[in-house]
Backbone as CSV, one residue per row, in Angstrom:
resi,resn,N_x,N_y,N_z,CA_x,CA_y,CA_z,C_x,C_y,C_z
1,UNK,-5.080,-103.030,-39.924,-6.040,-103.456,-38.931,-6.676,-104.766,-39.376
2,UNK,-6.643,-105.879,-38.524,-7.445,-107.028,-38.616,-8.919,-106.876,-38.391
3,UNK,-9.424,-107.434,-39.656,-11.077,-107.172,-39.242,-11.163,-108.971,-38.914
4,UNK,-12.496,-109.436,-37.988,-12.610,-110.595,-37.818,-13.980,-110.929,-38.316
5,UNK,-13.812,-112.231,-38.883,-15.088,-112.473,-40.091,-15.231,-113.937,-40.151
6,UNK,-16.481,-114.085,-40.055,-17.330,-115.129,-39.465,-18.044,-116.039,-40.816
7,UNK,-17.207,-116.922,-41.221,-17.747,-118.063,-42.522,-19.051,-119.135,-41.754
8,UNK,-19.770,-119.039,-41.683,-20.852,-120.372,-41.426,-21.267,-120.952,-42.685
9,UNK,-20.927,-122.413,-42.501,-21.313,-123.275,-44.155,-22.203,-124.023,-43.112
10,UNK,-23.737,-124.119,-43.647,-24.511,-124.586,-43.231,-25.616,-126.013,-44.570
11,UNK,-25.181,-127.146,-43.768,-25.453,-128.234,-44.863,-26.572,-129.121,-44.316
12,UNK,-27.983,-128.863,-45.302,-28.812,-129.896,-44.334,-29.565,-130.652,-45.953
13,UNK,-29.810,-131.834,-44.939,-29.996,-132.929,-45.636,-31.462,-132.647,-46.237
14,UNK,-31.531,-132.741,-47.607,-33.007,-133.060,-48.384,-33.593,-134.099,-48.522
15,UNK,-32.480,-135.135,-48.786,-32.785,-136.488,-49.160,-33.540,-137.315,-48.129
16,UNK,-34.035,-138.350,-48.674,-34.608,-139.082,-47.434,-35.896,-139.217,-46.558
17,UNK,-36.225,-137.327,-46.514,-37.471,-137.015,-45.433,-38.551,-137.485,-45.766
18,UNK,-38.869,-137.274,-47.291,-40.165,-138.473,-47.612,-39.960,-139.504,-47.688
19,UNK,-39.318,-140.271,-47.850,-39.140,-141.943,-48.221,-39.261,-142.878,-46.904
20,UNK,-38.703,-142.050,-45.404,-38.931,-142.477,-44.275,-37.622,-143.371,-43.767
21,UNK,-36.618,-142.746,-44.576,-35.437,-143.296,-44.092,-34.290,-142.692,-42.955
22,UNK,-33.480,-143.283,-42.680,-33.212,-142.855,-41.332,-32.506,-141.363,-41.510
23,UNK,-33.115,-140.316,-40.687,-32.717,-138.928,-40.965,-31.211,-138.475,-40.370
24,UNK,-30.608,-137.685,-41.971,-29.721,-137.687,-41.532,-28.557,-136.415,-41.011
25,UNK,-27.577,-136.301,-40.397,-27.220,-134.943,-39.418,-27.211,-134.034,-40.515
26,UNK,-27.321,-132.931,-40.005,-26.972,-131.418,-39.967,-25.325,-131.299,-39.973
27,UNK,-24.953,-130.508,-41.192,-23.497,-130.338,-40.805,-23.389,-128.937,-40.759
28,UNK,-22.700,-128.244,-40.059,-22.623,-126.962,-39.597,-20.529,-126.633,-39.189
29,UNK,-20.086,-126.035,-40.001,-19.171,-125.973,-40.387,-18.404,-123.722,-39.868
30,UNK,-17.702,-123.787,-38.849,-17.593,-122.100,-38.856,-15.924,-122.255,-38.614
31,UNK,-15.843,-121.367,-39.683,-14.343,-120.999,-39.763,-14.420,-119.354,-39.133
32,UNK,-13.952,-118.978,-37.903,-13.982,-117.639,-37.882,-12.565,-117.500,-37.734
33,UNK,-12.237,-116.522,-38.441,-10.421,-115.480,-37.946,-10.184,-114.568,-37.333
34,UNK,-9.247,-114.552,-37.183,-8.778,-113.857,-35.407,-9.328,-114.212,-34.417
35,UNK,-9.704,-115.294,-34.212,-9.870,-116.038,-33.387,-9.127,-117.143,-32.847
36,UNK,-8.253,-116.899,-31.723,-7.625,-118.378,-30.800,-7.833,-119.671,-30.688
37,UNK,-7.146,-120.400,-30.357,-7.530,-121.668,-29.875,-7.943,-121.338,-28.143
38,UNK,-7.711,-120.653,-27.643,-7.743,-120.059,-26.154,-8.609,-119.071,-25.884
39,UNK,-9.517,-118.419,-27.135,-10.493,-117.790,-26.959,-11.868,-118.008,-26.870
40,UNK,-11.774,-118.932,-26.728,-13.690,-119.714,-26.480,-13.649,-120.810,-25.005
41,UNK,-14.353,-120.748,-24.462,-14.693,-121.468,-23.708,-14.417,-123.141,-23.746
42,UNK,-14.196,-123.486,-25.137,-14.049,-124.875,-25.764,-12.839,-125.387,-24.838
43,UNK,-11.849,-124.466,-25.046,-10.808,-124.746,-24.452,-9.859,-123.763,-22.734
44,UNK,-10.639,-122.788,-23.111,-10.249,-121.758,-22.255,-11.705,-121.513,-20.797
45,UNK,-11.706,-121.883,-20.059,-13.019,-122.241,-19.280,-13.128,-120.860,-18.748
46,UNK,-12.125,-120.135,-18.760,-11.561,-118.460,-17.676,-12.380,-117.046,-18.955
47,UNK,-12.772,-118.069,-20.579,-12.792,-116.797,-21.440,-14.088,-116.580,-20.966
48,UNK,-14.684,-115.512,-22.378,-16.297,-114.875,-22.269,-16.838,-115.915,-22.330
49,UNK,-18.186,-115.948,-21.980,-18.957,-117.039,-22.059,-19.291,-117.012,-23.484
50,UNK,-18.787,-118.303,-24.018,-19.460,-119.173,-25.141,-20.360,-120.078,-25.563
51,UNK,-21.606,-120.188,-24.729,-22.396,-121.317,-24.493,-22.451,-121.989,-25.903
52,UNK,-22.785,-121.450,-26.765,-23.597,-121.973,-28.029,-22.292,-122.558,-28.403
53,UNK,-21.053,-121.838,-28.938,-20.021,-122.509,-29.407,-19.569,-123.571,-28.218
54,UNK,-19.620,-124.053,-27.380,-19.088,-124.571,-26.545,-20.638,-125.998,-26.335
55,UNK,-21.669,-125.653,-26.855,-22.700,-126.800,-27.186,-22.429,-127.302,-28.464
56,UNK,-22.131,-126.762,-29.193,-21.481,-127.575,-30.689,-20.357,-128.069,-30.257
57,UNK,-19.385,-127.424,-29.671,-18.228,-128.347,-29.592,-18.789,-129.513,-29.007
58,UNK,-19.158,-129.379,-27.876,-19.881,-130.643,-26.969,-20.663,-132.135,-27.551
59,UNK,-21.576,-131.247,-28.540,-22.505,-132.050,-29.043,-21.500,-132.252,-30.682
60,UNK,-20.695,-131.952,-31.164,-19.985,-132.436,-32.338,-18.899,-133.074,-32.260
61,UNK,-17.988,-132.732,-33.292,-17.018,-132.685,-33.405,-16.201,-131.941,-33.375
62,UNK,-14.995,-131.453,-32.565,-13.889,-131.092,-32.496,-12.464,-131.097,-33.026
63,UNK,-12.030,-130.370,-34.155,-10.439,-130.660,-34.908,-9.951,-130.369,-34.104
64,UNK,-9.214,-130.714,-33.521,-7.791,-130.351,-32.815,-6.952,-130.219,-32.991
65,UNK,-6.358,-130.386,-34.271,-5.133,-130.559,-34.721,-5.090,-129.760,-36.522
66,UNK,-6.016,-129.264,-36.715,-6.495,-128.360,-37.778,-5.658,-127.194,-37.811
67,UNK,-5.026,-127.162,-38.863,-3.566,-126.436,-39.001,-4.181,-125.378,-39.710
68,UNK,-3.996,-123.952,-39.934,-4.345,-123.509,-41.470,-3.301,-122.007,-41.437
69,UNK,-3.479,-121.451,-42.315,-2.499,-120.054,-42.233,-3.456,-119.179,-41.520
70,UNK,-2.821,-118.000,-40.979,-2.784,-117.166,-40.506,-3.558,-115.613,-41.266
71,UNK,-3.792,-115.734,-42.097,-4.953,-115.112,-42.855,-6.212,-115.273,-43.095
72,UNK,-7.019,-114.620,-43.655,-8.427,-115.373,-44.174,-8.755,-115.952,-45.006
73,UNK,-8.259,-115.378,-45.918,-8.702,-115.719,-47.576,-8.053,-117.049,-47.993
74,UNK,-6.787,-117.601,-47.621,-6.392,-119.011,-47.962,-6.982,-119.952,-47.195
75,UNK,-6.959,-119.826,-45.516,-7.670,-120.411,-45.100,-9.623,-121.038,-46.067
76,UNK,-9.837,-119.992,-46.139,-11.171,-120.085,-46.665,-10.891,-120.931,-47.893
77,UNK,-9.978,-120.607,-48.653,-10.067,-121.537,-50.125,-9.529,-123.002,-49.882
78,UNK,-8.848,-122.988,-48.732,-8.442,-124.362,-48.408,-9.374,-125.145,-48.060
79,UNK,-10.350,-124.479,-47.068,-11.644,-125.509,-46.533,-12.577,-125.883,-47.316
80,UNK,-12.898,-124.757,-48.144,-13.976,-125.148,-49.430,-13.469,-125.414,-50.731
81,UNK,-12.460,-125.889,-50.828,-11.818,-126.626,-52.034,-10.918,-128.013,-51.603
82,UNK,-10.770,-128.462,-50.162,-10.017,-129.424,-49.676,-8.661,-129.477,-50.156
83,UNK,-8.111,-128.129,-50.790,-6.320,-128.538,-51.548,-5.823,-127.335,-50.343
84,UNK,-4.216,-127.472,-50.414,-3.993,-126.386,-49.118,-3.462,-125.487,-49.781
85,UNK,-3.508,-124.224,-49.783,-3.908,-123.224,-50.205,-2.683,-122.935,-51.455
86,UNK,-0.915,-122.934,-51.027,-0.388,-123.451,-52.064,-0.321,-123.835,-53.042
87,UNK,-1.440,-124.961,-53.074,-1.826,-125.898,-54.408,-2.750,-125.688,-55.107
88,UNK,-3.223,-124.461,-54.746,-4.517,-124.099,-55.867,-3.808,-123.341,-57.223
89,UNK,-2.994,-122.932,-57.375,-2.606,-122.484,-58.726,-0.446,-123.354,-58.631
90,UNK,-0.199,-122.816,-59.592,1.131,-123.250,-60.186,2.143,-122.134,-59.181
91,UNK,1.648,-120.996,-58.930,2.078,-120.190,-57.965,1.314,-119.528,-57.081
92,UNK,1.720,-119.305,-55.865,1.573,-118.593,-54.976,0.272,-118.124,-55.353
93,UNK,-0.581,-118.146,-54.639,-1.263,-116.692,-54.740,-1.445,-115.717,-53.670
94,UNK,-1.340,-114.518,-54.031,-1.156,-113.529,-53.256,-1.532,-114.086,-51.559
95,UNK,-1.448,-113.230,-50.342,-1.745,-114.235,-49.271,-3.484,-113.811,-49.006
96,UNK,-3.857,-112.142,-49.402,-5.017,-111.987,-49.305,-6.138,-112.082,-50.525
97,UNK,-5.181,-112.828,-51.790,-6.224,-112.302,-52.944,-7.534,-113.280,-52.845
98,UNK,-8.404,-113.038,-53.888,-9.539,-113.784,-54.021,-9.444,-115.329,-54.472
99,UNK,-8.647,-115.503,-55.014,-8.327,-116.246,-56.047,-8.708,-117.672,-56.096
100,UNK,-9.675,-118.380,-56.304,-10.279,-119.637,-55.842,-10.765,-120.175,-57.717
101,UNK,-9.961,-120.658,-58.475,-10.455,-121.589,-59.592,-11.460,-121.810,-59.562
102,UNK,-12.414,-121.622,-60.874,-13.656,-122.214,-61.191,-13.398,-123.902,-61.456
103,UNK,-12.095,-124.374,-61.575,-12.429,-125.537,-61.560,-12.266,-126.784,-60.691
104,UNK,-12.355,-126.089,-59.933,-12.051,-126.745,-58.414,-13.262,-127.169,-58.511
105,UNK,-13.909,-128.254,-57.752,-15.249,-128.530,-57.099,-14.868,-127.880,-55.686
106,UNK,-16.135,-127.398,-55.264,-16.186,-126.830,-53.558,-16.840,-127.512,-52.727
107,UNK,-16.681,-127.690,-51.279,-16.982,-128.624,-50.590,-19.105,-128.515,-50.720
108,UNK,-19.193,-127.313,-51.208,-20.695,-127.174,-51.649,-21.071,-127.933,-52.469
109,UNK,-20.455,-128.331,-53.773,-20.424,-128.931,-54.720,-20.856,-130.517,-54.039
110,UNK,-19.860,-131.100,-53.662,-20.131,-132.446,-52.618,-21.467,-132.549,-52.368
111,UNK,-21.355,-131.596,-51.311,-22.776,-131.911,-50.468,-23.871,-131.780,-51.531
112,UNK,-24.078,-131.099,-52.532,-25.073,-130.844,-53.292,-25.224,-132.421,-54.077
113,UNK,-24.305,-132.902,-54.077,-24.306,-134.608,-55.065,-24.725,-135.794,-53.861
114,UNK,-24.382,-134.862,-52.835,-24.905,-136.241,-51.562,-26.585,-135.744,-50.784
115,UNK,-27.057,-134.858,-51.781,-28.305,-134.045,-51.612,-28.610,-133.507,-50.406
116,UNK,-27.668,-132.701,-50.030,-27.744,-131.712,-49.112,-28.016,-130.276,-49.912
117,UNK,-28.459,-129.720,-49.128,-28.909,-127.928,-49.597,-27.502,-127.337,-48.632
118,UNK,-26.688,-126.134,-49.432,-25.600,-125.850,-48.469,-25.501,-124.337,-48.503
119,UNK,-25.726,-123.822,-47.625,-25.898,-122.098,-47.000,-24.787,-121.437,-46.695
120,UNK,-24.368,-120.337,-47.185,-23.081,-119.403,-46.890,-23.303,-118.291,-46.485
121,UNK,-22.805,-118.672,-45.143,-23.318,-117.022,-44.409,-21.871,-116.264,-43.762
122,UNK,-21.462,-114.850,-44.165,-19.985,-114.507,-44.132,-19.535,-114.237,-45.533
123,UNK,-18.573,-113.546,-44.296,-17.409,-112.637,-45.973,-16.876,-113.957,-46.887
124,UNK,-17.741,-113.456,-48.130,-17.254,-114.296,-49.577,-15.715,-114.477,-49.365
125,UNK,-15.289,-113.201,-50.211,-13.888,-113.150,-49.836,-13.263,-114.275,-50.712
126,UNK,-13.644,-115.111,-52.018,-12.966,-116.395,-52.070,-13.208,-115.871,-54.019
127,UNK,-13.753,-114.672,-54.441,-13.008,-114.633,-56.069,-14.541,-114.399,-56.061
128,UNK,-14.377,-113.664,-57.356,-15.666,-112.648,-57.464,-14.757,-111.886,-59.046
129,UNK,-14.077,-112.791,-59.620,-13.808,-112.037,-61.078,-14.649,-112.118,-61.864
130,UNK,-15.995,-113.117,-62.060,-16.916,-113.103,-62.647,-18.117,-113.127,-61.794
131,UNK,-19.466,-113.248,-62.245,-20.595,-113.732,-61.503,-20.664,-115.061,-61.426
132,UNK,-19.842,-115.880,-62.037,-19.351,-117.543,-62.268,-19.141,-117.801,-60.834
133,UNK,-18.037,-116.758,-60.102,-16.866,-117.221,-58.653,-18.408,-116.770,-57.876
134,UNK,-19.264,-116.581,-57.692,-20.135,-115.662,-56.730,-20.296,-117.294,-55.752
135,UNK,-20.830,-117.321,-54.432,-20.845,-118.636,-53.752,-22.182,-118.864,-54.264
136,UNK,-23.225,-118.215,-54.546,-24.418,-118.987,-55.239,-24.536,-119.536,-56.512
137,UNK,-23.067,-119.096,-57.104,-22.761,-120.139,-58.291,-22.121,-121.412,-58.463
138,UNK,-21.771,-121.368,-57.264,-20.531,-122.450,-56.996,-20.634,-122.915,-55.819
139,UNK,-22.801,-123.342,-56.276,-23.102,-124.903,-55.707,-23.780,-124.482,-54.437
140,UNK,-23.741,-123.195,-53.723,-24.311,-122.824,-52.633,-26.017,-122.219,-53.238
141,UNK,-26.729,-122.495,-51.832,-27.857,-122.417,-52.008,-28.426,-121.046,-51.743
142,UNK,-27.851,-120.520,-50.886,-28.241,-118.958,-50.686,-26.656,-118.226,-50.395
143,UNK,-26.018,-117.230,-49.676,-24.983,-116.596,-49.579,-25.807,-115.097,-48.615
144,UNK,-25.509,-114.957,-47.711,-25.739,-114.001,-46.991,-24.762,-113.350,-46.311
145,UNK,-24.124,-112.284,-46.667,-22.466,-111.262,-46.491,-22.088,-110.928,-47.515
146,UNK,-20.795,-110.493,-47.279,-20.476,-109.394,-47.870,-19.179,-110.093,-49.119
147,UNK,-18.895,-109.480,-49.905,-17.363,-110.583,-50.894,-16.175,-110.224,-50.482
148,UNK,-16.073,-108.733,-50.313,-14.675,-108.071,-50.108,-14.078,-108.212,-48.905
149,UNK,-12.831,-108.118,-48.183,-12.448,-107.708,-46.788,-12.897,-106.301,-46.076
């Protein structure tokens, strides 16, 4: 059975607000699975109503052409490590394991050097062999969900 599970990486800017310089966006980032390209309103005008996702699309940006596998767990290590999922070890890794290198930088990591605060809300799911892999170790600011599938 496919369970469907909802990643929100939420990145907002620290820098700046006192100094009086020009303020800068909100990045708001949702990878959900089992989810279509034909199941939101974004693209499908006939689905459930999607207002909110369908005001971000509106008011953002849109990938269109954003390829990823067909699972969760690579997907996920691909987006928050920028390598495609393949290339994170010398082999394979399993298609559902945890398995995400501590020595990867994560796209949390980034934002934290370009002084953003960055929020993980959703199934971890991305390596949990130590308290090292936890997402509040690795650069995230809070983590709210669950680790396992």
């Amino acid at each position: 059975m496919q369970h469907t599970a909802l990643i929100i990486l939420a990145a907002c800017a620290t820098a700046g607000v006192a100094t009086g310089a020009a303020p800068r966006p909100h990045i708001v980032t949702i990878l959900a699975d089992d989810l279509g390209w034909w199941d939101t309103q974004v693209h499908n005008p006939e689905s459930t109503a999607t207002p909110n996702i369908g005001a971000l699309a509106r008011d953002g940006v849109v990938l269109e052409r954003a390829y990823t596998f067909r699972y969760c767990s690579p997907s996920r290590r691909s987006m928050l490590s920028g390598r495609f999922a393949n290339h994170i070890t010398n082999t394979q890794a399993p298609i559902c394991s945890n398995y995400l290198p501590l020595e990867f930088e994560l796209l949390s990591g980034k934002l934290k050097r370009a002084n953003y605060s960055a929020h993980f809300i959703g199934k971890g799911h991305l390596g949990y062999q130590t308290t090292d892999h936890l997402p509040i170790n690795r650069n995230f600011d809070s983590h709210a969900g669950y680790l396992a599938s």
